[in-house]
C-alpha positions in Angstrom: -9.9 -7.4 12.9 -12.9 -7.1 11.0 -13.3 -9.8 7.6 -14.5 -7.0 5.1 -12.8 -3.4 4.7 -14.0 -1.2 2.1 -11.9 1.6 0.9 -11.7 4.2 -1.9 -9.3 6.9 -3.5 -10.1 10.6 -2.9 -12.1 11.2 -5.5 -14.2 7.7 -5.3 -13.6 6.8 -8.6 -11.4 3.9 -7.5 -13.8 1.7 -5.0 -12.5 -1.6 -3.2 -13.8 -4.2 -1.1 -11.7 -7.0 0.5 -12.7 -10.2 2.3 -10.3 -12.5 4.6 -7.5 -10.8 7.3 -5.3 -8.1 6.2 -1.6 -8.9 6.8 -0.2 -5.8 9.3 1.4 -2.8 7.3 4.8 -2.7 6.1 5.9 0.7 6.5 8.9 1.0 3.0 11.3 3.7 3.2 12.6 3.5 -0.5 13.6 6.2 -2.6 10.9 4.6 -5.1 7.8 4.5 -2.4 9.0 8.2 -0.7 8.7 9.3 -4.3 5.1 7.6 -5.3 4.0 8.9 -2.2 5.7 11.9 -0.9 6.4 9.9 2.2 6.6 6.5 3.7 4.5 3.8 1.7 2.8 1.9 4.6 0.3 -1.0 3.3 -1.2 -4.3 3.6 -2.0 -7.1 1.4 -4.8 -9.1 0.0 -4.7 -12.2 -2.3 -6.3 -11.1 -5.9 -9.3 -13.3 -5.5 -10.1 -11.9 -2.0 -10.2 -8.3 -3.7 -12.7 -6.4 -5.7 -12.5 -3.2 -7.7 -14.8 -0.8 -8.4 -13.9 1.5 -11.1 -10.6 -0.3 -12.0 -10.5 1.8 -15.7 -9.4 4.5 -13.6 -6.5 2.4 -12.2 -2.8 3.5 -14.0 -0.2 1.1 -13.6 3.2 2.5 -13.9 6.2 0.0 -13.7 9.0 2.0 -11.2 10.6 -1.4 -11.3 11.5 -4.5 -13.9 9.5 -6.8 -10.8 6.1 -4.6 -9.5 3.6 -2.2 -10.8 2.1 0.7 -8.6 -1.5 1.2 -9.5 -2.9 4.7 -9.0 -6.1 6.9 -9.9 -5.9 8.8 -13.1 -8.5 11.2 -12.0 -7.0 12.8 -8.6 -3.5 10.8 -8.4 -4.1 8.9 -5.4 -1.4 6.0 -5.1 -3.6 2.9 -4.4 -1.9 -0.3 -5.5 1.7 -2.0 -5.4 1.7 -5.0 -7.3 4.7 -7.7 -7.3 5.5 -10.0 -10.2 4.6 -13.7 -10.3 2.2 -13.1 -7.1 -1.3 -13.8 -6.2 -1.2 -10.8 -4.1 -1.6 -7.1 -4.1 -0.7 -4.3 -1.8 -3.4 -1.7 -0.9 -2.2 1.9 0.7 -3.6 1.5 4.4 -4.6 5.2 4.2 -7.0 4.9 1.5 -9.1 2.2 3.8 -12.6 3.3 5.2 -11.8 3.2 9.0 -12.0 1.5 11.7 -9.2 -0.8 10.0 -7.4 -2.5 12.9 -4.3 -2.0 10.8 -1.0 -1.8 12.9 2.5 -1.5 11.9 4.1 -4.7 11.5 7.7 -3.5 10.3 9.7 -1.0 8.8 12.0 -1.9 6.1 14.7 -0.1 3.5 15.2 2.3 6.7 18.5 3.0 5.4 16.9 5.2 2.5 14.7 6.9 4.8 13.9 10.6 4.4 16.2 12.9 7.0 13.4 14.8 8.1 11.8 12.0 10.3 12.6 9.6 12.7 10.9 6.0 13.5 9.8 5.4 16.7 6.9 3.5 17.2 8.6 0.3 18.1 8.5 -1.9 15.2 11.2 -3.8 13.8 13.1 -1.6 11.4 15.5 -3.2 8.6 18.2 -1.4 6.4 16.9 -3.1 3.7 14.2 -5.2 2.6 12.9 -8.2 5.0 
C-alpha cells in the first residue's frame, strides 16, 4: 500500500492528504453510521499529525454521540470524518479516497443493527457489536 493517498469530497471543497499506512476499513453497521451515510460506514484511520486538510472551513462537525464527532462538507453533504474523543486519530470514509487505495475490508462490526436489505459476505470477521 502506497505511503500517501489523497482524497476529496464531491464537490472538492474538502481536500486531504495522508502520509504513513492506512489501517484496513472497518465496515460499522450502526443505526448512527446507516443514518450519516445511507448505508454501511466503511473507513480507515490516520493519526491527526499524519493528515492534512484542505479546505477544513467547509468541514461540519455534528456530535451523533456524547464520545465522537462526524465531520462532513457543508457545501454538497459528503460525510468525510468520524472523530472519537480523547484520540490522536481520525477516521476518513474509504470512498472519498482518490483510487488506487489498497484498502480492504478488515472487519464488520455492530452487524446486529445491520440494514435487512443486505447481507455480508465477503468473508471478514463480522461482530454483533463493536470489536
Amino acid at each position: 500500500m502506497s505511503e500517501e493517498h489523497t482524497g476529496h469530497c464531491l464537490c472538492g471543497a474538502v481536500r486531504f492528504r495522508t502520509r504513513g499506512p492506512l489501517r484496513e476499513v472497518i465496515a460499522c453497521h450502526c443505526s448512527q453510521c446507516r443514518r450519516q451515510t445511507g448505508h454501511f460506514y466503511a473507513a480507515t484511520n490516520v493519526r491527526d499529525d499524519a493528515m492534512a486538510v484542505e479546505g477544513g472551513e467547509n468541514v461540519t462537525w455534528y456530535r451523533a454521540s456524547d464520545t465522537a464527532g462526524r465531520g462532513f462538507c457543508r457545501i454538497c453533504g459528503s460525510a468525510l470524518f468520524w472523530k472519537g474523543d480523547n484520540t490522536d486519530y481520525t477516521s476518513i470514509m474509504a470512498g472519498i479516497f482518490d483510487q488506487p487505495t489498497g484498502l480492504v475490508i478488515g472487519k464488520h462490526i455492530f452487524c446486529a443493527d445491520k440494514g435487512d436489505y443486505y447481507e455480508i459476505e465477503d468473508g471478514a470477521p463480522q461482530y454483533a457489536q463493536g470489536h
